[in-house]
N, C-alpha and C positions, 0 to 999 in steps of 0.2 A: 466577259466584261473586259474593257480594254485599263489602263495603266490609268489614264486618265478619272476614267468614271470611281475608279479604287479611289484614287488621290482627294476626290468632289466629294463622293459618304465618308471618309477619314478627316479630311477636314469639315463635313457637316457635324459628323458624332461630337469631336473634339468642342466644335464651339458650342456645343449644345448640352453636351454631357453634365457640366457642374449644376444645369438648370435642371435637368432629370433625375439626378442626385438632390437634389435639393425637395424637389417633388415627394421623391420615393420614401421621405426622413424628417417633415416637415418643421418634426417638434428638436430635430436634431441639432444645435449651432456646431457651425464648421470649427473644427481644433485649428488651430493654430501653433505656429512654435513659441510663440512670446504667450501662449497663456501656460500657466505655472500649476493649472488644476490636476490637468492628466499626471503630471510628472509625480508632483505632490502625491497620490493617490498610487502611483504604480510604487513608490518608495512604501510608502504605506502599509503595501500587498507582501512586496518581498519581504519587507520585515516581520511578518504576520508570519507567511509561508515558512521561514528562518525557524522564529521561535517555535511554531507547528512542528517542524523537523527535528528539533532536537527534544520538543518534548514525545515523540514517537521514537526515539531512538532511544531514549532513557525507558518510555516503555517496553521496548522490544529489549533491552538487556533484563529490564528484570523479570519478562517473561521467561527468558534462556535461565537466567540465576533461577526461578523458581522451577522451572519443567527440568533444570540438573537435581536440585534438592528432592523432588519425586521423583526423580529415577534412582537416585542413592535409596532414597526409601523404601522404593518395590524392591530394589536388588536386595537391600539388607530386610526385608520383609521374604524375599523370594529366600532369599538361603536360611533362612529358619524354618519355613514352612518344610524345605528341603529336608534339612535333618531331621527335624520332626516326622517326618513320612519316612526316610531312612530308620531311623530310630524305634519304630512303630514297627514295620515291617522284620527288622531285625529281633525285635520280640516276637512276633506272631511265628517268625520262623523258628526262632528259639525253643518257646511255646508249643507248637506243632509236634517240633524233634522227640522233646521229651514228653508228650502225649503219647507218641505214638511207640517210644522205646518202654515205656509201662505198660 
């Protein structure tokens, strides 16, 4: 294709385009900058999306504050069980000693 024939479908597409746009979106009305609905509406969004964020921030700290409070707890749950099986085992062996020394 020569430079020309390019130049002829780029200016056919161009003049043609906002009516095939148009076509393809019927029930759509063109935005504009002077219409105040989009703006209005994307403000709307981010302040949604805002309080969304801080209310998921507030939940993921006091998932962290609670998933620390269960791990203090299996720890201080794990070191009693600990001594307890220490403790058990130090009689059995006790136990055993002086079974087997009578």
């Amino acid at each position: 294709m020569s430079d020309r024939q390019l130049e002829e479908i780029g200016s056919y597409v161009k003049s043609h385009l906002p009516e095939w746009l148009a076509e393809m979106a019927p029930d759509r009305r063109p935005l504009t900058i002077t219409d105040p609905a989009p703006s209005e509406r994307i403000v709307r969004v981010e302040e949604s999306l805002s309080r969304q964020r801080e209310l998921m921030s507030r939940g993921f700290a006091a998932m962290d504050k609670r998933f620390q409070e269960m791990r203090t707890d299996m720890d201080v749950r794990f070191r009693t069980t600990n001594r307890m099986i220490v403790a058990f085992f130090a009689l059995v062996t006790v136990d055993s000693a002086v079974v087997q020394f009578v």
